[in-house]
PDB file with SEQRES, HELIX, SHEET and CRYST1 records, atoms N, CA, C and O in Angstrom:
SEQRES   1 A   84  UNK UNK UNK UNK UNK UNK UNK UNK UNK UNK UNK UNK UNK          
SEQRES   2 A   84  UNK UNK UNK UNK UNK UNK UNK UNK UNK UNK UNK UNK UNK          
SEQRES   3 A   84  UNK UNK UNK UNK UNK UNK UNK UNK UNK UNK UNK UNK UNK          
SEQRES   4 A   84  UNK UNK UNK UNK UNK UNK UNK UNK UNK UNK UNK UNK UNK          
SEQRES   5 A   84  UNK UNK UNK UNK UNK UNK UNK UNK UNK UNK UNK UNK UNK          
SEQRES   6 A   84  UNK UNK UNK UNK UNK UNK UNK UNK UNK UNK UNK UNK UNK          
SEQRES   7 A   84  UNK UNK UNK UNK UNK UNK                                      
HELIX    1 AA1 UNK A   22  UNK A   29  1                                   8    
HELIX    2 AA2 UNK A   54  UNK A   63  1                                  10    
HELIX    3 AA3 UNK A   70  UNK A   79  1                                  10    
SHEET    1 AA1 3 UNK A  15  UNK A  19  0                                        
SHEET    2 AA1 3 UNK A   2  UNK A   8 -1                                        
SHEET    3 AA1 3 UNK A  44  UNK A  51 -1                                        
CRYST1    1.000    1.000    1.000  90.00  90.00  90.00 P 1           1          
ATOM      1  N   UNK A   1       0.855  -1.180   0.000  1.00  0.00           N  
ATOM      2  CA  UNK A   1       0.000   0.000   0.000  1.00  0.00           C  
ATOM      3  C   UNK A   1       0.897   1.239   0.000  1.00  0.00           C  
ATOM      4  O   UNK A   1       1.922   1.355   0.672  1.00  0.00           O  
ATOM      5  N   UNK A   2       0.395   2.138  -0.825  1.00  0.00           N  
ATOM      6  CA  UNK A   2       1.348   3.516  -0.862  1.00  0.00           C  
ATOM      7  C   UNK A   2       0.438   4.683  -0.657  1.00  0.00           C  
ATOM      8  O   UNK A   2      -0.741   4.371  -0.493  1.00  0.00           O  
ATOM      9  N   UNK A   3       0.646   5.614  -0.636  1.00  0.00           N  
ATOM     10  CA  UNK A   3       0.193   7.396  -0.118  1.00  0.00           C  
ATOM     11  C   UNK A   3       0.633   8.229  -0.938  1.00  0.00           C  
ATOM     12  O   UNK A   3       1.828   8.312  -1.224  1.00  0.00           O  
ATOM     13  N   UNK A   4      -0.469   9.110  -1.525  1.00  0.00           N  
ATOM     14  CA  UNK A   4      -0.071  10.428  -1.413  1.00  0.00           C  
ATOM     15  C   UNK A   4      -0.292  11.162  -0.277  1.00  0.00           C  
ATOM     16  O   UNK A   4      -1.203  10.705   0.414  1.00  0.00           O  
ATOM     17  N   UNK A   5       0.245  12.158   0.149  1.00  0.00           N  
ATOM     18  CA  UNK A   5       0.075  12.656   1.363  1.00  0.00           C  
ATOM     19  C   UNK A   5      -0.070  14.375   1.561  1.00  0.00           C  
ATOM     20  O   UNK A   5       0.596  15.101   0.823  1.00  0.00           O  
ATOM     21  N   UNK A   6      -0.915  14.928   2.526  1.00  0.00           N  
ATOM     22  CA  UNK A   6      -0.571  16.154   2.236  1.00  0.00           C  
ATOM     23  C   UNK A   6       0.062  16.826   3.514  1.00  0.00           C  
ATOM     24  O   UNK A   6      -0.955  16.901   4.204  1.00  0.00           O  
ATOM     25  N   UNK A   7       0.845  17.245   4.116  1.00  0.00           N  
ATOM     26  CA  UNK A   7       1.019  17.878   5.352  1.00  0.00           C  
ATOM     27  C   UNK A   7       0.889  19.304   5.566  1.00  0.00           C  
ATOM     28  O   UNK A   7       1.702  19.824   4.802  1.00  0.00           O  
ATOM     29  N   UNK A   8       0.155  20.379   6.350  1.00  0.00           N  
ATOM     30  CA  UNK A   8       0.011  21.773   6.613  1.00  0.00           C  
ATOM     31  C   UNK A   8       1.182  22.064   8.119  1.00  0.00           C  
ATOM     32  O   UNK A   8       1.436  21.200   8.958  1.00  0.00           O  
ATOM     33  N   UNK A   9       1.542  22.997   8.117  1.00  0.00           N  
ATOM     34  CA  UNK A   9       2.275  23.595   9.063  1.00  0.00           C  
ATOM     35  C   UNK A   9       1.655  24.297   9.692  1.00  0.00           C  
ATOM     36  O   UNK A   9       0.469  24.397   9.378  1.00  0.00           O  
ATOM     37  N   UNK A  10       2.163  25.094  10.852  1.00  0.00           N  
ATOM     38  CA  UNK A  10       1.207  26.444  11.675  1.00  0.00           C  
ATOM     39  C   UNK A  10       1.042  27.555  10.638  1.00  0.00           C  
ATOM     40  O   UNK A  10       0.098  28.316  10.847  1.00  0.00           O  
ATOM     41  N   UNK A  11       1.979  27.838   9.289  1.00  0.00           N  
ATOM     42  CA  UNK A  11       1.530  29.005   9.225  1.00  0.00           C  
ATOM     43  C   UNK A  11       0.706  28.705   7.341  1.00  0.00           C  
ATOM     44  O   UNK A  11       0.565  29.481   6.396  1.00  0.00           O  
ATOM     45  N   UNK A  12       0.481  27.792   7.454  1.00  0.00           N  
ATOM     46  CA  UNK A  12      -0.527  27.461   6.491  1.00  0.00           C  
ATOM     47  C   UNK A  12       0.229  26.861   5.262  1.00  0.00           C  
ATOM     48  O   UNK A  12      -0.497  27.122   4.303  1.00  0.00           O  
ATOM     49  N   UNK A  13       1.332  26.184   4.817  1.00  0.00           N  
ATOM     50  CA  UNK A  13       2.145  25.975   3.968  1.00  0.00           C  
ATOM     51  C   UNK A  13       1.332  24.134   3.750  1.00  0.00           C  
ATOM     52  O   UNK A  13       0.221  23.704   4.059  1.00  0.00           O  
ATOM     53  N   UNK A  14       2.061  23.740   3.351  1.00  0.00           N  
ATOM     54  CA  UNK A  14       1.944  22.793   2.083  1.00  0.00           C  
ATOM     55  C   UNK A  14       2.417  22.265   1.384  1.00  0.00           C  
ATOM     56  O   UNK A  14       2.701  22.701   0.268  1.00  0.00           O  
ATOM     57  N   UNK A  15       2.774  20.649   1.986  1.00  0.00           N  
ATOM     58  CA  UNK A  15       3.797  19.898   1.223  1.00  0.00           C  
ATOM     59  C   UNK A  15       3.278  18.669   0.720  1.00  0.00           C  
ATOM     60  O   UNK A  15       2.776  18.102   1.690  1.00  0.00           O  
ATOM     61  N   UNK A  16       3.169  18.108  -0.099  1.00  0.00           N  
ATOM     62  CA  UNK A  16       3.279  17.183  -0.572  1.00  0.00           C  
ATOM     63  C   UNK A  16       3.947  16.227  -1.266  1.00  0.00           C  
ATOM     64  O   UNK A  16       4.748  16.590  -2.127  1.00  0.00           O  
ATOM     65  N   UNK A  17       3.683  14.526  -0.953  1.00  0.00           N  
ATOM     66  CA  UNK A  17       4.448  13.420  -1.134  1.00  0.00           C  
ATOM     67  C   UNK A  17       3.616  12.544  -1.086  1.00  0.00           C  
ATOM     68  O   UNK A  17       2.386  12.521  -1.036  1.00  0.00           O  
ATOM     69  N   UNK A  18       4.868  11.383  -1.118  1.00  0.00           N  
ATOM     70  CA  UNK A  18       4.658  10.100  -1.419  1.00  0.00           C  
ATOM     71  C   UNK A  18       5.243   9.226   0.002  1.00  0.00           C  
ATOM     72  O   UNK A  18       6.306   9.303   0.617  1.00  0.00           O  
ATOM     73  N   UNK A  19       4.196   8.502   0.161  1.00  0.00           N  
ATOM     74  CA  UNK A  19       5.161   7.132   1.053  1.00  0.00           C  
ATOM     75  C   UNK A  19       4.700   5.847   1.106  1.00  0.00           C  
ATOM     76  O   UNK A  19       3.641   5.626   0.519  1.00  0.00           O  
ATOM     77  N   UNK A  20       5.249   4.942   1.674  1.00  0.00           N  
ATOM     78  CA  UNK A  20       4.742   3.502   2.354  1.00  0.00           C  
ATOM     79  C   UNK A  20       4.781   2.846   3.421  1.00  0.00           C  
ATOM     80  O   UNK A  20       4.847   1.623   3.545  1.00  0.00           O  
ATOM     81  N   UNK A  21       4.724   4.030   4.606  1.00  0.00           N  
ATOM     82  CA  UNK A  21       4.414   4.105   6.075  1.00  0.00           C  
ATOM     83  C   UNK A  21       3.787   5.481   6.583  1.00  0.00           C  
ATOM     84  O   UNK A  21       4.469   5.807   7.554  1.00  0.00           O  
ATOM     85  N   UNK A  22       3.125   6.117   6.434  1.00  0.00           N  
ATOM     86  CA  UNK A  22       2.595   7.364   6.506  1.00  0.00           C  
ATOM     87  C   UNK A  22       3.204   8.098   7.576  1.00  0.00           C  
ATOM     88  O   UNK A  22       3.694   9.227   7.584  1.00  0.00           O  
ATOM     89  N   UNK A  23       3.015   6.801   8.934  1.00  0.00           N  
ATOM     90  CA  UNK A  23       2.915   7.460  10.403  1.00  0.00           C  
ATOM     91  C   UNK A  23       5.009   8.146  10.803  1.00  0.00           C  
ATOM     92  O   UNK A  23       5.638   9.129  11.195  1.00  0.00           O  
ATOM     93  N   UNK A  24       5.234   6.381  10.203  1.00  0.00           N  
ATOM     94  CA  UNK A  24       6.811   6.964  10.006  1.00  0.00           C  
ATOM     95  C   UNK A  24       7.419   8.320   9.200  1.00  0.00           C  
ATOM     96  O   UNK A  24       8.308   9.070   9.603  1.00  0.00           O  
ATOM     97  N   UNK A  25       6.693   8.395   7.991  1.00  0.00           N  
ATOM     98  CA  UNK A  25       7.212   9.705   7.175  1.00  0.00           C  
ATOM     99  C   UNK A  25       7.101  11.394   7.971  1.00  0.00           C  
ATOM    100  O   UNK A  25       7.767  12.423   8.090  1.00  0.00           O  
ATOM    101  N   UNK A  26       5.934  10.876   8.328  1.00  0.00           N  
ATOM    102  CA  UNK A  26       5.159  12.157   9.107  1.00  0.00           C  
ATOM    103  C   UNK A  26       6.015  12.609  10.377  1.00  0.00           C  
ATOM    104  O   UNK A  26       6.292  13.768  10.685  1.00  0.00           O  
ATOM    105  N   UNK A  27       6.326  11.594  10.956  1.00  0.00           N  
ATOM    106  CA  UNK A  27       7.385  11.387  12.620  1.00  0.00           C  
ATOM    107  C   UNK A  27       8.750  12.486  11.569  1.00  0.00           C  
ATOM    108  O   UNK A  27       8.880  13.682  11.830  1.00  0.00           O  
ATOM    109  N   UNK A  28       9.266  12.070  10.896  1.00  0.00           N  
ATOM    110  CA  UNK A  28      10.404  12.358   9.881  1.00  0.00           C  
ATOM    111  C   UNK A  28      10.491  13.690   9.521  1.00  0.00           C  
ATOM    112  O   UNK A  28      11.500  14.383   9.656  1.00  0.00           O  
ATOM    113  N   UNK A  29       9.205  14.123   8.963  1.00  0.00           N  
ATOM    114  CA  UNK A  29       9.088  15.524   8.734  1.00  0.00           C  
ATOM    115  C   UNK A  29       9.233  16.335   9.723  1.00  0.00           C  
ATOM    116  O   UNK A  29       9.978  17.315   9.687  1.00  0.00           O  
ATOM    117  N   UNK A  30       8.398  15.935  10.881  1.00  0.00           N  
ATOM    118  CA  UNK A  30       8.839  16.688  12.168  1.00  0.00           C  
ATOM    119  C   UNK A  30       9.982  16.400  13.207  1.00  0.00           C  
ATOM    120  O   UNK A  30       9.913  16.907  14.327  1.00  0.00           O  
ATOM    121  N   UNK A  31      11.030  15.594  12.849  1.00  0.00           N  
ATOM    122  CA  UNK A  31      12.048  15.295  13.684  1.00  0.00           C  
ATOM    123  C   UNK A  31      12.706  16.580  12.618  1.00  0.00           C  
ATOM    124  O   UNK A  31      13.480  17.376  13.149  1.00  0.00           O  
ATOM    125  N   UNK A  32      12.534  16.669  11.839  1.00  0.00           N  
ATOM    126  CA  UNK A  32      13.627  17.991  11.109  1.00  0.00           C  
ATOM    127  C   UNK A  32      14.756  17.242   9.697  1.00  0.00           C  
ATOM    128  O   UNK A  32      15.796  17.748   9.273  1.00  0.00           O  
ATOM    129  N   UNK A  33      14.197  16.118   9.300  1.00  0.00           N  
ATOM    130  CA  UNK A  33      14.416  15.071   8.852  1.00  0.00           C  
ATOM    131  C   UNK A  33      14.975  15.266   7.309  1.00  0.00           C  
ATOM    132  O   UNK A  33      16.029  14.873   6.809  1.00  0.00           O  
ATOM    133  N   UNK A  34      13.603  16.208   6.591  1.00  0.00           N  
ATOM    134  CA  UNK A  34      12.999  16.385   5.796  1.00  0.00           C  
ATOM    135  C   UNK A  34      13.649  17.906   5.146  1.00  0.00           C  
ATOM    136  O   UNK A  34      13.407  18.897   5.836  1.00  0.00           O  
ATOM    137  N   UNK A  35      14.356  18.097   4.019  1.00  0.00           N  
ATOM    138  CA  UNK A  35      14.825  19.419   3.978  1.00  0.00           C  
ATOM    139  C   UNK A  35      13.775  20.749   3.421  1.00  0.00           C  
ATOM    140  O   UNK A  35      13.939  21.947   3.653  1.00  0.00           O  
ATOM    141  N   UNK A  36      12.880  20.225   2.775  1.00  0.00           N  
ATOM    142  CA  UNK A  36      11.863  21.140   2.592  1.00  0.00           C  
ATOM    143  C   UNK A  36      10.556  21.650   3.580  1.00  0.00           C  
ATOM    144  O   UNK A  36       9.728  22.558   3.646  1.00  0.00           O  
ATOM    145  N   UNK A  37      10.987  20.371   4.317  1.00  0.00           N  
ATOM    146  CA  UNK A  37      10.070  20.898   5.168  1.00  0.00           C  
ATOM    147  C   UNK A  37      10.926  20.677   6.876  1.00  0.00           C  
ATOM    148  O   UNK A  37      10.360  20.087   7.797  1.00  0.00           O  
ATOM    149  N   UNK A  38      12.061  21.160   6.974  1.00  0.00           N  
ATOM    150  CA  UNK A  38      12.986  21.555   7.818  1.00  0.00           C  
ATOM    151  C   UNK A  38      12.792  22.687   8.484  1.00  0.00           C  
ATOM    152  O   UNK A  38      12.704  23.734   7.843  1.00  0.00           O  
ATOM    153  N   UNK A  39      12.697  22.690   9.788  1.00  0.00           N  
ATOM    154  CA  UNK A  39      12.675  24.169  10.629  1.00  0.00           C  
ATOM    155  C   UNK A  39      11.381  24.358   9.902  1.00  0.00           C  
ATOM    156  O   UNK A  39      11.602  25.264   9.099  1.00  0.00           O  
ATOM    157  N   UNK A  40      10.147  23.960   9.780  1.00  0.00           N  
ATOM    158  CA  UNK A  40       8.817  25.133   9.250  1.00  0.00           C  
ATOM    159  C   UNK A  40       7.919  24.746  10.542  1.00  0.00           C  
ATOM    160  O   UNK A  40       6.770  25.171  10.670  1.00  0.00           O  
ATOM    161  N   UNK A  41       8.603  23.826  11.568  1.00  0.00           N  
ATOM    162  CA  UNK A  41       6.875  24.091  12.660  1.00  0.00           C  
ATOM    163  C   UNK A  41       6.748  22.740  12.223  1.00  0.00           C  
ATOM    164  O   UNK A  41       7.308  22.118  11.320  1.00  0.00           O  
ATOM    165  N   UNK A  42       5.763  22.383  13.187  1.00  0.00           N  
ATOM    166  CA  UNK A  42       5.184  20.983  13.440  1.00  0.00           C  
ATOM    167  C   UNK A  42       3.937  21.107  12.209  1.00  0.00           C  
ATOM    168  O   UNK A  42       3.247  22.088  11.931  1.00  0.00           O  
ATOM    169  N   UNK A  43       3.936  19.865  11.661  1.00  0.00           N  
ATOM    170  CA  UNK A  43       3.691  20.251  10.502  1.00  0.00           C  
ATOM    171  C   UNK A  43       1.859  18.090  10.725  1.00  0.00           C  
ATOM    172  O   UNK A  43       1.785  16.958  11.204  1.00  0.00           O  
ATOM    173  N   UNK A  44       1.356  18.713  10.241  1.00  0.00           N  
ATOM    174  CA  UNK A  44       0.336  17.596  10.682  1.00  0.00           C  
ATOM    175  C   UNK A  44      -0.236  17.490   9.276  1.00  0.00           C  
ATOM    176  O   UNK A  44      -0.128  18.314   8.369  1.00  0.00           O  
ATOM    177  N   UNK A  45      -0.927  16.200   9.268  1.00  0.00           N  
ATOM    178  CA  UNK A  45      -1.649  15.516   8.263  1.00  0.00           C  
ATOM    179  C   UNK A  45      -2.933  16.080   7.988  1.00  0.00           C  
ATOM    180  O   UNK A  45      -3.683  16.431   8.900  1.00  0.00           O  
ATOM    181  N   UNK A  46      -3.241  16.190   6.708  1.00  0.00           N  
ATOM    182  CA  UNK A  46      -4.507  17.032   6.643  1.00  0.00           C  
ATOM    183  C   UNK A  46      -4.692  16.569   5.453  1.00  0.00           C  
ATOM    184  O   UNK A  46      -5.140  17.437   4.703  1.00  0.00           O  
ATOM    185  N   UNK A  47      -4.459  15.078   4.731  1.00  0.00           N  
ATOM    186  CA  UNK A  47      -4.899  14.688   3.610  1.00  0.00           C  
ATOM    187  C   UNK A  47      -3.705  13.564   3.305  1.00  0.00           C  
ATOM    188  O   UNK A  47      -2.493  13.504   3.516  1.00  0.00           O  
ATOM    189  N   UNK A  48      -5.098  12.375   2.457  1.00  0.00           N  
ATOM    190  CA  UNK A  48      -4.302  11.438   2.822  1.00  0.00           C  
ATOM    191  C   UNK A  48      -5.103  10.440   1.133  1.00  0.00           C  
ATOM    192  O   UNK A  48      -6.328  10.341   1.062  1.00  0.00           O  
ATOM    193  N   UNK A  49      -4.414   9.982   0.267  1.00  0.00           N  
ATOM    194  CA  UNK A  49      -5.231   8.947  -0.719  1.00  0.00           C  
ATOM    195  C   UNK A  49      -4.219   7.672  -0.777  1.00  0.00           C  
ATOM    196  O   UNK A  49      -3.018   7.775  -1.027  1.00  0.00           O  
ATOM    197  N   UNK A  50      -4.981   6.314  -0.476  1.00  0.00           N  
ATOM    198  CA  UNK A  50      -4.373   5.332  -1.192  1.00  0.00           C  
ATOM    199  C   UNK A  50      -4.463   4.908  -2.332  1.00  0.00           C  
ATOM    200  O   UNK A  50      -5.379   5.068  -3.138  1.00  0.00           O  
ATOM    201  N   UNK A  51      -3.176   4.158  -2.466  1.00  0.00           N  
ATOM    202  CA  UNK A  51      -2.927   3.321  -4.048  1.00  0.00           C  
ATOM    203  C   UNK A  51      -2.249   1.985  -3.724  1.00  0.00           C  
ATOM    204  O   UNK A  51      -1.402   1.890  -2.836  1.00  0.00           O  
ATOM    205  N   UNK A  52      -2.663   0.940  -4.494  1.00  0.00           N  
ATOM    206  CA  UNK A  52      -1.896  -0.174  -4.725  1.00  0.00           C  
ATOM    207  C   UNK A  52      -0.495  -0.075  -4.978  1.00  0.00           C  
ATOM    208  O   UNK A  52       0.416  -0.521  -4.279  1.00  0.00           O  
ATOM    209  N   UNK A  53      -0.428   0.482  -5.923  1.00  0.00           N  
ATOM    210  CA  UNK A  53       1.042   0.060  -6.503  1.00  0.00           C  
ATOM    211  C   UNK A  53       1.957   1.898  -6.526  1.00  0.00           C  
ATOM    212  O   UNK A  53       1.391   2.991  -6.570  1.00  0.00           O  
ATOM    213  N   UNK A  54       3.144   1.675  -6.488  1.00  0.00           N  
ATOM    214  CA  UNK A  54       3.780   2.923  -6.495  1.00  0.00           C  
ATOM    215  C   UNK A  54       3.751   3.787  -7.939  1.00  0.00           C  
ATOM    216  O   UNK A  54       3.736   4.986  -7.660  1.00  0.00           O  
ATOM    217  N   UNK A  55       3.742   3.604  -9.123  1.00  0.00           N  
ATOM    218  CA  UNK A  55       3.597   3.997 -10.100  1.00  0.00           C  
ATOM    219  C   UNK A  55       2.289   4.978  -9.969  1.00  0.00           C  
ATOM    220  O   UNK A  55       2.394   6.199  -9.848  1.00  0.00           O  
ATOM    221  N   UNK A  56       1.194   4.358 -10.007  1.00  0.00           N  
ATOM    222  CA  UNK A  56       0.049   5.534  -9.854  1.00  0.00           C  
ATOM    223  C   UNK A  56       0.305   5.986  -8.696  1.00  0.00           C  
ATOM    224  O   UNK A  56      -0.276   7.015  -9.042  1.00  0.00           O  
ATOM    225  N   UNK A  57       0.644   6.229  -7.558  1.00  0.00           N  
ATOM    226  CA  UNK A  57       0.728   7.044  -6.405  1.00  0.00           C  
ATOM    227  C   UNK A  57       1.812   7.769  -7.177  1.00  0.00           C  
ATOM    228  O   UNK A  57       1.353   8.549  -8.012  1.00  0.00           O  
ATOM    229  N   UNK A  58       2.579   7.736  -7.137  1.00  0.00           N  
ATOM    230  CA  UNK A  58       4.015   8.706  -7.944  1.00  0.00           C  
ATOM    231  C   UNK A  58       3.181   9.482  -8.864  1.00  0.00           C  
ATOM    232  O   UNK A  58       3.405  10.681  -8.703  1.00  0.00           O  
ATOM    233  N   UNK A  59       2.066   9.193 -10.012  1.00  0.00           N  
ATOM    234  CA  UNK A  59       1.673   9.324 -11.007  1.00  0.00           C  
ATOM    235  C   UNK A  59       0.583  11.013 -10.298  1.00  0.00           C  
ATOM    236  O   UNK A  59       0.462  12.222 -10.492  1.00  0.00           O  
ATOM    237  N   UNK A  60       0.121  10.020  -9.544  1.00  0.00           N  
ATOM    238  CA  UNK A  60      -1.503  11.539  -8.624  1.00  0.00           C  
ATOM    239  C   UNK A  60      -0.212  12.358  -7.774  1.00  0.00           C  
ATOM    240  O   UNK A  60      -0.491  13.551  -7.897  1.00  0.00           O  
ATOM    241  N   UNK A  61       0.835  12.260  -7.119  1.00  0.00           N  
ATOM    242  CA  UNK A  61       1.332  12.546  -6.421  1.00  0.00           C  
ATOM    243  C   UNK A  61       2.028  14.143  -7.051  1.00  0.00           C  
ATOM    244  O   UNK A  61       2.306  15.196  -6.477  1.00  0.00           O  
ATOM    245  N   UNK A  62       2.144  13.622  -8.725  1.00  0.00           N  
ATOM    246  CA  UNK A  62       3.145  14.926  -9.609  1.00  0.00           C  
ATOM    247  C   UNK A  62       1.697  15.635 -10.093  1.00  0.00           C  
ATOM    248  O   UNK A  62       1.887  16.612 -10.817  1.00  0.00           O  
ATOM    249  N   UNK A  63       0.851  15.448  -9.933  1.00  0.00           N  
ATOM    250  CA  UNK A  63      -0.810  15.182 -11.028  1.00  0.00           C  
ATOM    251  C   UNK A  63      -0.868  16.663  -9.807  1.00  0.00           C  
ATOM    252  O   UNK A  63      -0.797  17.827 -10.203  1.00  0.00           O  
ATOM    253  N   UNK A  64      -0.997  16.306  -8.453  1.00  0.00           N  
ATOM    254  CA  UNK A  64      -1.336  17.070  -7.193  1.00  0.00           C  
ATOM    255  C   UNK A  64      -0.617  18.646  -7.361  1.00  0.00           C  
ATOM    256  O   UNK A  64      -1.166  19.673  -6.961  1.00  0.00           O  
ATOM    257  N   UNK A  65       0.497  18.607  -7.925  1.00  0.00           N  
ATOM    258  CA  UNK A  65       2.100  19.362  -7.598  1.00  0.00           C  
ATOM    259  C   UNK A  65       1.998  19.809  -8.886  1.00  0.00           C  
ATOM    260  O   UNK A  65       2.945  20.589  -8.977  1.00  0.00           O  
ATOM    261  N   UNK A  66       1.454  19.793  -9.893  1.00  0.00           N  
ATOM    262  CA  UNK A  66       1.810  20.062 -11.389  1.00  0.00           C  
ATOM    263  C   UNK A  66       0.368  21.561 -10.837  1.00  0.00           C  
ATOM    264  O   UNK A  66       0.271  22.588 -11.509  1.00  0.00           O  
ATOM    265  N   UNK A  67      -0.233  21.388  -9.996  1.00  0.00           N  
ATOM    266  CA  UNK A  67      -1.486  22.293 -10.415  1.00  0.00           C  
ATOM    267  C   UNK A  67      -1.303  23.460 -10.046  1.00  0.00           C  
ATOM    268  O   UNK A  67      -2.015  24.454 -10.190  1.00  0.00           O  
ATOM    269  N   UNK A  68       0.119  23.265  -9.338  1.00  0.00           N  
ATOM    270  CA  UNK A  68       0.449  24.836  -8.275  1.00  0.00           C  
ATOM    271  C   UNK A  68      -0.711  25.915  -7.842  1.00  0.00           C  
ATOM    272  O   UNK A  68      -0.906  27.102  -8.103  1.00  0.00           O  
ATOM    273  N   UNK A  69      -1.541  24.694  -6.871  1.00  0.00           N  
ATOM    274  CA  UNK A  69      -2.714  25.574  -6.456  1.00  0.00           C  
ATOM    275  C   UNK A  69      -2.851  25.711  -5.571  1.00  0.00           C  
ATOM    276  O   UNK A  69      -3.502  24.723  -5.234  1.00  0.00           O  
ATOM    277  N   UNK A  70      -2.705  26.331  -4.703  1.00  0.00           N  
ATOM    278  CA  UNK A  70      -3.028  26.550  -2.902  1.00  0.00           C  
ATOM    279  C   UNK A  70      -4.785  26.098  -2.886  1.00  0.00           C  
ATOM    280  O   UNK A  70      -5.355  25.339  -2.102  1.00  0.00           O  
ATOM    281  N   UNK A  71      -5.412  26.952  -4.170  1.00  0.00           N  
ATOM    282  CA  UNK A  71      -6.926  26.471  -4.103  1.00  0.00           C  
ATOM    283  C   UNK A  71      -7.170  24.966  -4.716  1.00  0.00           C  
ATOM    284  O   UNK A  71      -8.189  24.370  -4.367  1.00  0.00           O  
ATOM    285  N   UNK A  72      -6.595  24.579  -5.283  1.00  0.00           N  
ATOM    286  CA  UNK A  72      -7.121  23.539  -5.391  1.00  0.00           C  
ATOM    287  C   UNK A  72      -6.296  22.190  -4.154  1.00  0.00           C  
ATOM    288  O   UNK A  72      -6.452  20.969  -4.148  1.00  0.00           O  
ATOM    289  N   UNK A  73      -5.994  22.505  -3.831  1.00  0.00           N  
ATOM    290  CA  UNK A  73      -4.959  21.940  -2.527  1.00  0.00           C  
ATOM    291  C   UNK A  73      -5.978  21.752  -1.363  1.00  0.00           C  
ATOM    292  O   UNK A  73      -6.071  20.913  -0.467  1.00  0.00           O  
ATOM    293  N   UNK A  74      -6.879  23.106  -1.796  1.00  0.00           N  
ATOM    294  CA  UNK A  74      -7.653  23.022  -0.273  1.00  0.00           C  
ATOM    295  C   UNK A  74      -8.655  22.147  -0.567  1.00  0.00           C  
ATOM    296  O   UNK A  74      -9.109  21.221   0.104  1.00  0.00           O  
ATOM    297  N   UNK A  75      -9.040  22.678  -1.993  1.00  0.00           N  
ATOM    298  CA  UNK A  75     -10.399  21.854  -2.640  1.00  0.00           C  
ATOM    299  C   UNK A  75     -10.243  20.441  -2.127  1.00  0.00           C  
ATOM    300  O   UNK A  75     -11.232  19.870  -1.668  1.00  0.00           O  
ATOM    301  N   UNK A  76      -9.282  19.946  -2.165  1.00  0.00           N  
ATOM    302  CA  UNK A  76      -9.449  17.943  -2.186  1.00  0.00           C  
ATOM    303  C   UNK A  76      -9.017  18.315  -0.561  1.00  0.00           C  
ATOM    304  O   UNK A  76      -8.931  17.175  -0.103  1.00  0.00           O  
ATOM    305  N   UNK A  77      -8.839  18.830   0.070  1.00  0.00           N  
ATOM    306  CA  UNK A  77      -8.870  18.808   1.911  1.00  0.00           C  
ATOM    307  C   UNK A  77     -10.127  18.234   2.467  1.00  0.00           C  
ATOM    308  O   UNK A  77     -10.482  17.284   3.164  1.00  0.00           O  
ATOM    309  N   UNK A  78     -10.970  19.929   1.415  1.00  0.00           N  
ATOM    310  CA  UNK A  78     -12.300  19.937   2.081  1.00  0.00           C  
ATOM    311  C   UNK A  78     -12.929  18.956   1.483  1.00  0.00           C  
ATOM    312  O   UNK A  78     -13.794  18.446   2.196  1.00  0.00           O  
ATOM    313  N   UNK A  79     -12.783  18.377   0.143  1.00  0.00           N  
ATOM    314  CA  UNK A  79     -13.687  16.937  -0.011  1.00  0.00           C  
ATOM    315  C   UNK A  79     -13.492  16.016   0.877  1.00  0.00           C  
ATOM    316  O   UNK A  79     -14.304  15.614   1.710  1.00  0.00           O  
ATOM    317  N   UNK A  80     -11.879  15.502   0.623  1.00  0.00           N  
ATOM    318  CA  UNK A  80     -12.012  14.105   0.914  1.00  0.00           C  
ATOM    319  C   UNK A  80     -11.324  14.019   2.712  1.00  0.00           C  
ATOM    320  O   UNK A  80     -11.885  13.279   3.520  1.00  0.00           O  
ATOM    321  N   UNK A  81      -9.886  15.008   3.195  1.00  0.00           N  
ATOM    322  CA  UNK A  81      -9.594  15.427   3.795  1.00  0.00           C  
ATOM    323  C   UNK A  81      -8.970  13.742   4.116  1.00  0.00           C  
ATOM    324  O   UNK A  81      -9.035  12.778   3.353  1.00  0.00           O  
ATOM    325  N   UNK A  82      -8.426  13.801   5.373  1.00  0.00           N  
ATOM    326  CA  UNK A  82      -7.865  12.357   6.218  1.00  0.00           C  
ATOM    327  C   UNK A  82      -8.993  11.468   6.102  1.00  0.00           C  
ATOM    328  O   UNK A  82     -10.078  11.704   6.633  1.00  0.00           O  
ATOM    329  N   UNK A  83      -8.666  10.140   5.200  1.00  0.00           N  
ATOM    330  CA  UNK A  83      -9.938   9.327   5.843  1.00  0.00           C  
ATOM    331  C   UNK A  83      -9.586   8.790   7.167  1.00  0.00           C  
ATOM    332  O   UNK A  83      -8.479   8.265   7.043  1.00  0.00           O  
ATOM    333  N   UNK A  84     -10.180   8.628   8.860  1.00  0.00           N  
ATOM    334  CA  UNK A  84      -9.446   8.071   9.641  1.00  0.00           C  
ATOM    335  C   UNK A  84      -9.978   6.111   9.358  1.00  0.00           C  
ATOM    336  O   UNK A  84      -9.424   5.222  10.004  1.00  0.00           O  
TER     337      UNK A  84                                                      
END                                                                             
């Protein structure tokens, strides 16, 4: 099972990726792990889609990042948001 993932910070930023442990990646970003998202604040999950195989997750993951949209970023928050 793989992830796209979305993470928000305190001051409203926005990163997105890929993984195949979510809880571990996420721990990672906030140990300071992560260089883009280094020193920005505790940074939490606020969107989350699975995929079978890594190819289509890689595939929605650039699909997400190609749209350079803060609005449309929020758009799929407020749809689908974390499934828990």
């Amino acid at each position: 099972m793989c992830f796209v993932y979305i993470i928000q910070n305190p001051r409203g930023k926005y990163y997105i990726g890929y993984t195949q442990d979510i809880e571990d990646r996420l721990k990672r970003h906030n140990r300071n792990c992560s260089g883009l998202t280094k020193n920005k604040g505790i940074w939490k999950l606020v969107y989350k889609e699975n995929f079978s195989d890594k190819k289509n997750t890689i595939k929605r993951e650039n699909y997400i990042k190609n749209q350079k949209s803060k609005r449309f970023i929020e758009g799929l928050i407020s749809y689908r948001g974390v499934e828990e």
